[in-house]
BAFI-3210 file (N, C-alpha, C; in Angstrom, 3 decimals, decimal comma, padded with zeros to 6 digits):
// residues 158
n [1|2|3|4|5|6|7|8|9|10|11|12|13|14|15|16|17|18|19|20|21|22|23|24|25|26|27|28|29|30|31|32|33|34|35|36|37|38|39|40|41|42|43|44|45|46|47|48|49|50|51|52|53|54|55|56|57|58|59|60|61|62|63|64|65|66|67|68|69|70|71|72|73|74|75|76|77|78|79|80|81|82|83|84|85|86|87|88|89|90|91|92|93|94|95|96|97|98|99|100|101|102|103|104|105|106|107|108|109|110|111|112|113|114|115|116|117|118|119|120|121|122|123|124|125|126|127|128|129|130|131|132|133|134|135|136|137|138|139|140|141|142|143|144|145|146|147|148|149|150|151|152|153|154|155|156|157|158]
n.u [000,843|000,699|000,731|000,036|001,306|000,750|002,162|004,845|007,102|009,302|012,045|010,795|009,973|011,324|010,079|009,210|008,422|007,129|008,447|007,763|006,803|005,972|003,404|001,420|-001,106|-002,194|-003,433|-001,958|-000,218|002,317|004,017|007,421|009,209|011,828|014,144|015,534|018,138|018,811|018,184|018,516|018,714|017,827|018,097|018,780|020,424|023,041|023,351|025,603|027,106|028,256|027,333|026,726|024,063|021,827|019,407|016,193|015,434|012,507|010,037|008,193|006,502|005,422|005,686|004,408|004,789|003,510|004,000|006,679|007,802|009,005|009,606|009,191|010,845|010,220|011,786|012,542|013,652|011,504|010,342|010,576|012,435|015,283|016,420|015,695|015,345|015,764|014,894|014,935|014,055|014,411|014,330|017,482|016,663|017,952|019,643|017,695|018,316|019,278|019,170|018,684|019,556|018,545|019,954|019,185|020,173|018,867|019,705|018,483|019,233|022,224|024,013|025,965|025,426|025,513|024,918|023,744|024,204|022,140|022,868|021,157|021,619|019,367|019,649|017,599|015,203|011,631|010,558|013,064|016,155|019,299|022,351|025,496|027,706|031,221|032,031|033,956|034,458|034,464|035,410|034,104|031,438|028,669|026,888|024,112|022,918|020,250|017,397|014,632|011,967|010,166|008,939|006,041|005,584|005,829|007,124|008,589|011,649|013,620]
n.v [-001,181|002,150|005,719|008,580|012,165|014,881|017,553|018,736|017,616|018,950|018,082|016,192|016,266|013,015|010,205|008,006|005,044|004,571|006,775|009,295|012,503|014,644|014,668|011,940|012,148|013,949|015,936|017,288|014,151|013,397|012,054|012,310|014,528|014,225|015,707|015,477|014,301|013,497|016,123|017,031|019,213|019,139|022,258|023,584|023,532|023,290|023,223|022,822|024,034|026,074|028,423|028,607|027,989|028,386|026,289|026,415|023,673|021,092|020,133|017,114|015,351|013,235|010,239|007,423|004,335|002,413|-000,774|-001,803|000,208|002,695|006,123|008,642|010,747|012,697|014,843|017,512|019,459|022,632|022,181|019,470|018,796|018,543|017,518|014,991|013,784|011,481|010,624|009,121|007,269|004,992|002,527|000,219|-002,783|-004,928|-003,521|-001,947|000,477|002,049|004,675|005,245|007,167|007,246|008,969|009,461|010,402|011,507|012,443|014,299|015,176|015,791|017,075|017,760|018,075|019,986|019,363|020,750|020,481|020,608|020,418|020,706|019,503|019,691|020,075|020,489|020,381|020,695|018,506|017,434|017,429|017,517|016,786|017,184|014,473|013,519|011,139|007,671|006,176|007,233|010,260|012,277|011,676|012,418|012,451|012,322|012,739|012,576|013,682|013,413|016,027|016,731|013,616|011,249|010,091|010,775|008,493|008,161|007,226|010,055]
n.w [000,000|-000,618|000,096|-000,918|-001,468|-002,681|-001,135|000,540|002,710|004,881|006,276|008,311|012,259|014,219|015,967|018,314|019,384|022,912|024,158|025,958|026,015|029,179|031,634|032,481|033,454|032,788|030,419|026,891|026,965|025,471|022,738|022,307|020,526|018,540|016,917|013,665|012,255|009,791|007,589|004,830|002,369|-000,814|-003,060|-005,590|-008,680|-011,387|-014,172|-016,483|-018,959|-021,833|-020,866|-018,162|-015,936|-013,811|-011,422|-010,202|-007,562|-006,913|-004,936|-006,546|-005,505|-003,186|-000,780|000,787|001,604|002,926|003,750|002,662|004,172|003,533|003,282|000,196|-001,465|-004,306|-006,885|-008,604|-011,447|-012,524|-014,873|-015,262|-016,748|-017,312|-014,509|-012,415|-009,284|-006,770|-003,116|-000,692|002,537|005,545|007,818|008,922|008,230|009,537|011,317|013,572|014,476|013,028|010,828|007,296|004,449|001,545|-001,532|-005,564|-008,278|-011,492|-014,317|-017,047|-019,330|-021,904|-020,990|-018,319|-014,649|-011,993|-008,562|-005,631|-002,151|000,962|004,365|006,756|010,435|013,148|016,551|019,143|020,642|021,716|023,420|024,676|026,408|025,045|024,407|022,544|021,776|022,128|019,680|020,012|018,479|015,953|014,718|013,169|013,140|014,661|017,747|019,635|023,377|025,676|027,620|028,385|029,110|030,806|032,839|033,041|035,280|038,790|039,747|037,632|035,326|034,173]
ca.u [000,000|001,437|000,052|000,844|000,276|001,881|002,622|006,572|007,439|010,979|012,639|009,654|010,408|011,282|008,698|009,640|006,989|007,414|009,260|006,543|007,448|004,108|002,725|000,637|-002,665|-002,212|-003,326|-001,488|000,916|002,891|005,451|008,504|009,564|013,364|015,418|015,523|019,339|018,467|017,951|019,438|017,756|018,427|017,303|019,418|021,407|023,371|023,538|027,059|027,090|029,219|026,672|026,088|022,229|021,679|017,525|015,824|014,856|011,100|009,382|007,336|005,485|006,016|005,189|004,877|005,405|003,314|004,031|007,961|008,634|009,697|009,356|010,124|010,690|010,491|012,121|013,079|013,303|010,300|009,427|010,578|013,517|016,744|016,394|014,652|016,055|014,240|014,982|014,400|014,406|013,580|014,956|017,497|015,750|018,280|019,642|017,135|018,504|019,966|018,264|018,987|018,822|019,472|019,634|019,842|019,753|018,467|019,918|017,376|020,297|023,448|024,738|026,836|024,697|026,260|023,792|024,334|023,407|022,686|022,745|021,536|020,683|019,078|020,010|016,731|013,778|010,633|010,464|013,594|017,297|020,049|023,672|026,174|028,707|032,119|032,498|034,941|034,707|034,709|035,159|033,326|030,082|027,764|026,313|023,078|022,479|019,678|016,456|012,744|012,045|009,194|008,165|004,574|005,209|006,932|008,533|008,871|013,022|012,972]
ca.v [000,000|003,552|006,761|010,068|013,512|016,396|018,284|018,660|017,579|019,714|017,656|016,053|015,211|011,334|009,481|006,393|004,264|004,720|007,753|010,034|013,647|015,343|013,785|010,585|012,208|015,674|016,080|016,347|013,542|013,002|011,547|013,296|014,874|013,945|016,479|014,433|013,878|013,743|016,875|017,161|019,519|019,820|023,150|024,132|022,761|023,938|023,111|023,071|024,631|027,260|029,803|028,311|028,161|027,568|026,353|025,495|022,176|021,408|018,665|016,641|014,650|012,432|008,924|007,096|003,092|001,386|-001,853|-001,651|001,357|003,535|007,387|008,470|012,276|012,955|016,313|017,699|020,836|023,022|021,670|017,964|018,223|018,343|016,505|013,712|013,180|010,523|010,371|007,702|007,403|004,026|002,518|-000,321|-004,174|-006,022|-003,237|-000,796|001,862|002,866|005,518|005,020|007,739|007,385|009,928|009,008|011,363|010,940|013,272|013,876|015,784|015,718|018,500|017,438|018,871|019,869|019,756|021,477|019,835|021,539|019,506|021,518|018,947|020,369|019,376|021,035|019,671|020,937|018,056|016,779|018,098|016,584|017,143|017,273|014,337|012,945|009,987|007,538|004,939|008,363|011,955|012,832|011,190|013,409|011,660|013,118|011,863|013,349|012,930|014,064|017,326|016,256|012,673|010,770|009,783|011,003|007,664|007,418|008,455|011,401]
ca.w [000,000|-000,936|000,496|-001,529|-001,711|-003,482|-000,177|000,734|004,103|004,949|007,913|009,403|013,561|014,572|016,682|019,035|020,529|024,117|024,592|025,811|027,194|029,795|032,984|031,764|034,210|031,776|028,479|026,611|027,155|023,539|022,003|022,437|019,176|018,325|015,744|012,416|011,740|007,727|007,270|003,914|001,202|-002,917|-003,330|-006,691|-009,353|-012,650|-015,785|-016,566|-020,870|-022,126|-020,223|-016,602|-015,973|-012,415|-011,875|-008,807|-007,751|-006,376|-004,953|-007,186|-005,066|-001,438|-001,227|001,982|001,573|004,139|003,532|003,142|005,205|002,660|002,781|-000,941|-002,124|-006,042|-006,758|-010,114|-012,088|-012,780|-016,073|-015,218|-018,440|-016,750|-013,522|-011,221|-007,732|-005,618|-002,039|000,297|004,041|005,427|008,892|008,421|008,111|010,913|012,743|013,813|015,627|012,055|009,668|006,123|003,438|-000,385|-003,157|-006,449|-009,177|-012,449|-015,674|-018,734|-020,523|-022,088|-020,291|-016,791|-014,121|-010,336|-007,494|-004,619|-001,131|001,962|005,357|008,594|011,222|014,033|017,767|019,704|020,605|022,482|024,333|025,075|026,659|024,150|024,335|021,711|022,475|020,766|019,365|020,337|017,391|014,688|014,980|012,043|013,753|015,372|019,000|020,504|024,244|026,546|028,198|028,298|030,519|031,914|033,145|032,407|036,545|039,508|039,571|035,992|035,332|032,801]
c.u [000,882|000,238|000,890|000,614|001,422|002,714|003,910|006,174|008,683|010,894|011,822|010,380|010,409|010,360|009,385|008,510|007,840|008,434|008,575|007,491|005,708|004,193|001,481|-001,129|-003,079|-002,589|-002,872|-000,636|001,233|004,301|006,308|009,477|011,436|013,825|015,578|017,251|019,673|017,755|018,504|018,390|018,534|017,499|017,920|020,143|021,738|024,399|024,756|027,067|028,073|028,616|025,962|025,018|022,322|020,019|017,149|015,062|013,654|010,690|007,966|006,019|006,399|004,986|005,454|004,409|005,245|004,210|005,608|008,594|009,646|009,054|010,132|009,772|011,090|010,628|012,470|012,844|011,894|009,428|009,497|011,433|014,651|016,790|016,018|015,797|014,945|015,340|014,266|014,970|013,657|015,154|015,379|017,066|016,207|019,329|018,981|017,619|019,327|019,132|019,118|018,624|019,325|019,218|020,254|019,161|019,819|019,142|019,202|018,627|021,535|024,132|025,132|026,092|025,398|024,680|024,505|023,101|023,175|022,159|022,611|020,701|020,572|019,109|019,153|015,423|012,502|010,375|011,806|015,212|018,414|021,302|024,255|027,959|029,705|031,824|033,252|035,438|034,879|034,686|034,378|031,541|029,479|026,975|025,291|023,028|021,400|018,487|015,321|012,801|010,913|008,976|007,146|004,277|005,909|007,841|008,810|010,396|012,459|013,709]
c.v [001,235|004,738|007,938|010,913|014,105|016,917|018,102|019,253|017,546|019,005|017,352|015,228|013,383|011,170|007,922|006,087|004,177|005,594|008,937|011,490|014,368|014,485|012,953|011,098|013,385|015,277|017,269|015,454|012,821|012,132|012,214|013,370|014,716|014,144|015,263|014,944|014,149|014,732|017,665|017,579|019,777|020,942|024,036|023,226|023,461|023,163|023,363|022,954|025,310|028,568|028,659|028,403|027,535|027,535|025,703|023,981|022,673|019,932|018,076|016,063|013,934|011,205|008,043|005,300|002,042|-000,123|-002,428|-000,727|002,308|004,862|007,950|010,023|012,211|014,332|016,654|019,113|020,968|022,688|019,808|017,958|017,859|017,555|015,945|013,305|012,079|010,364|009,627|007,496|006,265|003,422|000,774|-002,069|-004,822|-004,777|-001,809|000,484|002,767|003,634|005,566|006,012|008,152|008,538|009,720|009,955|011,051|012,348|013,299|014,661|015,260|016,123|018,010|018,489|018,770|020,266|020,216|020,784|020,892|020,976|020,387|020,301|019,305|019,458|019,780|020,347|020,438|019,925|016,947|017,899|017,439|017,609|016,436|016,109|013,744|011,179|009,287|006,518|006,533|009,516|012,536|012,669|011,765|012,224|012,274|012,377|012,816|012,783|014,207|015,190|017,387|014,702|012,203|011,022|010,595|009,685|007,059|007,864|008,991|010,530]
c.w [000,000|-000,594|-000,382|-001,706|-002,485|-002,194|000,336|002,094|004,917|006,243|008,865|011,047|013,067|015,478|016,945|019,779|021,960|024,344|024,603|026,767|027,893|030,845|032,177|032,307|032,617|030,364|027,794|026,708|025,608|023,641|022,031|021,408|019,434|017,060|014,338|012,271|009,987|007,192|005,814|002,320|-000,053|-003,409|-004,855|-007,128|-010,435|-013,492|-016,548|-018,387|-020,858|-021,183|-018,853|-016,232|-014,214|-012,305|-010,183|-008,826|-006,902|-005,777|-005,515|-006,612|-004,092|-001,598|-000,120|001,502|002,690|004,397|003,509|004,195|004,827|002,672|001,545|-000,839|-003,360|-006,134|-008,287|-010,469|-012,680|-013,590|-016,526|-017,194|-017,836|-016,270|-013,240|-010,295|-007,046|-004,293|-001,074|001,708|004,422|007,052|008,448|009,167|009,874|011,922|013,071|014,301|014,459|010,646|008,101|005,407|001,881|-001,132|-003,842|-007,588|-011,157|-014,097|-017,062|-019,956|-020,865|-021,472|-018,664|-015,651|-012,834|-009,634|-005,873|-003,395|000,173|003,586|006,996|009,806|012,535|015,594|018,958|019,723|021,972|023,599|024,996|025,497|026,285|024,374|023,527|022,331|021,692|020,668|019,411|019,432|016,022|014,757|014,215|012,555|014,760|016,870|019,608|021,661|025,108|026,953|028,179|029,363|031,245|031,618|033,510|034,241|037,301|039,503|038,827|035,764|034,166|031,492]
res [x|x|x|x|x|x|x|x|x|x|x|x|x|x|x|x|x|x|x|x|x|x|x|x|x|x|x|x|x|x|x|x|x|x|x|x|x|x|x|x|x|x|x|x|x|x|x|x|x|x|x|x|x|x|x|x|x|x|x|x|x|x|x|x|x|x|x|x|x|x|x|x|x|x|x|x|x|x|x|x|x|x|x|x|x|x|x|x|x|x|x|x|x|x|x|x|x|x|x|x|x|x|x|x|x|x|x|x|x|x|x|x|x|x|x|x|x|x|x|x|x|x|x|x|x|x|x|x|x|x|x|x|x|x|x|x|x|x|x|x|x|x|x|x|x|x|x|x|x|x|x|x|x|x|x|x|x|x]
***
């Protein structure tokens, strides 16, 4: 089953079953939104000719993938000649705790096209207090650790 709309959904929050932030009596007691990591937009590209054309990219359409667990993004230039990007975000099969996200870009021209990426992933959350920590297997590897700012119980830990 595939769900799809047109509507472009920039850096939607993560969502974990059982990781609620609120007092459990209170309404509301939610899910406790967690910073998406894959925050990674294609908002331009150019057309590499004798005269440099730079064009914006758009999103075509979003495509959610019940059934595998595939969120897809179709992106492409305005008139769908140049480009097609598809992006895919999908959590992986045997070890969960790992977010997966492909882009693979598609060329309708002759012409050598550069895309330009732009990666801000955000470390804030409304319901949670996350710190920025190193890595001791990679430096390059970003580590979030923190905890909920309010608890469901008093003797729930946060």
């Amino acid at each position: 089953t595939i769900v799809s709309s047109s509507e472009d959904q920039q850096s939607p929050p993560i969502f974990v079953a059982g990781l609620y932030n609120g007092e459990a009596t209170n309404s509301p007691s939610h899910r406790a939104i967690i910073p998406s990591p894959l925050n990674v937009f294609i908002e331009q590209a150019v057309l590499e000719s004798h005269q440099p054309q730079l064009f914006a990219i758009h999103t075509i359409e979003s495509a959610l993938d019940i059934e595998r667990g595939i969120y897809t993004r179709r992106l492409g230039d305005e008139k769908g000649a140049l480009i097609q990007i598809e992006q895919r975000f999908y959590a992986h099969r045997d070890r969960f705790s790992i977010l997966v996200m492909e882009i693979e870009l598609f060329s309708l021209t002759d012409q050598p096209i550069r895309n330009e990426f732009e990666h801000s992933p955000s470390t804030t959350s409304p319901d949670l207090d996350l710190n920025e920590i190193p890595s001791s297997f990679d430096p390059s590897l970003r580590l979030l650790i923190g905890e909920t700012k309010e608890s469901e119980t008093e003797a729930s830990p946060k």
